[in-house]
N, C-alpha and C positions, 0 to 999 in steps of 0.2 A: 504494500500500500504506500503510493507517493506521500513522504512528509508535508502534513500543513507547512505552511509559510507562515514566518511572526510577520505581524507585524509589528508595524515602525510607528513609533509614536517620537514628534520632536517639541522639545518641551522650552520654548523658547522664550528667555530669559534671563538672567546674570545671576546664576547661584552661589549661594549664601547659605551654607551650612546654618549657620544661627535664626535664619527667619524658619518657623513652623511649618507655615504653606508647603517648605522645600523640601524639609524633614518629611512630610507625610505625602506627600506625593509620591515616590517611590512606593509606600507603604500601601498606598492605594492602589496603585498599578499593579503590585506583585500580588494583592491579596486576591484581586479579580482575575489574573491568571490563574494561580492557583483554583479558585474554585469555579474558574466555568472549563478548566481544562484548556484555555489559550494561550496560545505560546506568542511571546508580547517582548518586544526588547523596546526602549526612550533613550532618547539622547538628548541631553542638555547641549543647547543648542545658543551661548549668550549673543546678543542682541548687535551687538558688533560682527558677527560673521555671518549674516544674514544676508548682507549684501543687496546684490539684486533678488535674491528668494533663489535662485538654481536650484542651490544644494538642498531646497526643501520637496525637491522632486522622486525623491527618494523614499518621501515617507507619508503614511499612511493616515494620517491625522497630528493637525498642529495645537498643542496649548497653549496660550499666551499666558504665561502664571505670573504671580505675586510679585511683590518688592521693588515697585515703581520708586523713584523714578529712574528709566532703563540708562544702560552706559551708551545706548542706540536708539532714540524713540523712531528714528525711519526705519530701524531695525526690526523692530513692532510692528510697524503699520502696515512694513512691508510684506511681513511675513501673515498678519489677517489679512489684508489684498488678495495674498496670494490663494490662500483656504477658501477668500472668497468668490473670486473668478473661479479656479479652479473648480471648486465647489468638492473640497475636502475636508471632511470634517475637522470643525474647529470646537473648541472651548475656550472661553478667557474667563478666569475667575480675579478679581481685585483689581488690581493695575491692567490686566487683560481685557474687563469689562471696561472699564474708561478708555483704552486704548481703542478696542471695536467701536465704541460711540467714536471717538475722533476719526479713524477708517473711515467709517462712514459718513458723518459732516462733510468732508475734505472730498472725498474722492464717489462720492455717490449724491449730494445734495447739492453740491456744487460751495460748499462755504471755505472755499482753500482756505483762509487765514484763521477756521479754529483753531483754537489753544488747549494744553491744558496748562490750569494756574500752578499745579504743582512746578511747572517749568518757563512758564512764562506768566508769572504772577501780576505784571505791571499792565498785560494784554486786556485792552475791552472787550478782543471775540475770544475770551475762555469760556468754551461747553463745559469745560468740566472745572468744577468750582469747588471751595472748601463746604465741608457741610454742614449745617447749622448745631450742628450735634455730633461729636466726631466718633467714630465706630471699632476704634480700638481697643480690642477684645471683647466685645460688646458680643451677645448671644440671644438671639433674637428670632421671634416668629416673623414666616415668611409665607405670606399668602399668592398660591399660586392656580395662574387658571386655568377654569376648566375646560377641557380639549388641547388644552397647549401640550407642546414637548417634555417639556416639564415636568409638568403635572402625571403626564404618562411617564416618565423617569421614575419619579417617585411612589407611582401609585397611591396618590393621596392627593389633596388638596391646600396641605398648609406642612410644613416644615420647620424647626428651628433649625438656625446653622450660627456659624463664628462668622467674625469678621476682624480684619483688621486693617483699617479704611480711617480717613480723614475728606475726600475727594467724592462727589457724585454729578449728576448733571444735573447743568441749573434747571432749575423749576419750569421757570417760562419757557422751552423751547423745547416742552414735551411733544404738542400737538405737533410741530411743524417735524419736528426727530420720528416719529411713528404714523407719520401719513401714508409711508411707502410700507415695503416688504418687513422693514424692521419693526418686528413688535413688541410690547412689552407681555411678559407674561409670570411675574412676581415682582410683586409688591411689599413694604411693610407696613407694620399696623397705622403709619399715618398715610398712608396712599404714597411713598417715595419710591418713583422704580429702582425694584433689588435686582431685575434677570430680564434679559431680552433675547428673543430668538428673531428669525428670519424665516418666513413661511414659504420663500421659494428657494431653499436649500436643501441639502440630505440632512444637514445637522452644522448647525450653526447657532452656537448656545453660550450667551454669555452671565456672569452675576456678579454683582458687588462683592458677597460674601463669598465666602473659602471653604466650600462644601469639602475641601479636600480634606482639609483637619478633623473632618469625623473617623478616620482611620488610625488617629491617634487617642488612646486612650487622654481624659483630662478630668477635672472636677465637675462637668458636664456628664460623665457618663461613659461608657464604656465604649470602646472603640468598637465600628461600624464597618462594612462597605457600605459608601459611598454611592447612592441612586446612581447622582448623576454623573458621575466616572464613568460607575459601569456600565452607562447608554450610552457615552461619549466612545467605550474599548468597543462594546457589540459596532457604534458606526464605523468605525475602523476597520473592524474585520470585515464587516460589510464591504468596502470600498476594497479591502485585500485579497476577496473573492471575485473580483470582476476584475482583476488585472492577471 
């Protein structure tokens, strides 16, 4: 019997032994291998070697993870562009999610000169802005809707997850951000969007919080897989079966 093929997952971002999100990623990855039986290899991929996206041809879904701000933000944006023409599956969780909103401002809306304030704090067109309440370590319900990707991820309608955030998109420019294909699809308890997807993708799924830290055990509770990982690894394999 021909060996499955792993796939390739690139994890695209400037790792940092010490931030959590990085610690538990691996942790997540392997745990979902192990128990669906998928043979799974990631490569840390940092944000500088991104380049024009080439070298992301190789692999079978991209994450845009944690610990903004990047030592590349073209490096970022370049590499969501890529997931998303392509139409390969993506994830951004934290600095990931703010990065896909600016991707898309920039290069789908037509607003080239968004910002994020994290990096251009002086900027009038920053989309992504400090947040009235800042979300580090913060652990929080997350309302998600119903029929979204998501929501089918999780099998449920509501979740708590971590976060470790300072940074969301401004208020005012929800309506005009979710007219198109990009939609919001979790919220938190004051209506703030936490997770947007995109309805004409295979799997294009972004969220402020760090669903990945549910893989690590903490004072929350015992460690988990991961919903939406493990819908993020099946679309990968999905896209590893048609090649």
């Amino acid at each position: 019997m021909e060996q499955q093929q792993a796939i390739r997952i690139a994890l695209v971002g400037d790792y940092d032994a010490n931030v959590p999100a990085h610690q538990a990623i691996p942790v997540a990855l392997d745990r979902i291998a192990a128990e669906s039986g998928t043979r799974l290899t990631y490569q840390w991929v940092p944000t500088p070697e991104v380049a024009d996206g080439a070298l992301l041809q190789a692999f079978d879904g991209i994450w845009c993870v944690p610990a903004s701000p990047y030592r590349d933000m073209n490096g970022a944006l370049t590499a969501i562009g890529f997931a998303r023409t392509r139409r390969v599956p993506f994830l951004g969780t934290c600095g990931g999610f703010q990065h896909a909103l600016l991707e898309y401002a920039r290069n789908e809306l037509g607003w080239t000169d968004a910002e994020h304030a994290e990096t251009a704090p002086d900027s009038e067109q920053a989309i992504i802005t400090p947040l009235s309440c800042s979300l580090v370590e913060a652990f929080a319900p997350i309302r998600l809707l119903p029929g979204s990707r998501i929501a089918q991820a999780y099998g449920a309608q509501e979740t708590r997850e971590r976060y470790r955030c300072r940074y969301g998109l401004r208020k005012s420019l929800e309506a005009a951000m979710f007219a198109g294909p990009l939609k919001v699809c979790g919220y938190d308890a004051d209506d703030e969007v936490r997770a947007v997807e995109r309805d004409d993708h295979p799997f294009f799924l972004a969220t402020l919080f760090q669903p990945e830290r549910a893989a690590l055990a903490s004072d929350t509770g015992a460690a988990t897989t991961p919903p939406l990982v493990k819908a993020f690894v099946m679309a990968c394999a999905a896209l590893r079966a048609t090649r």
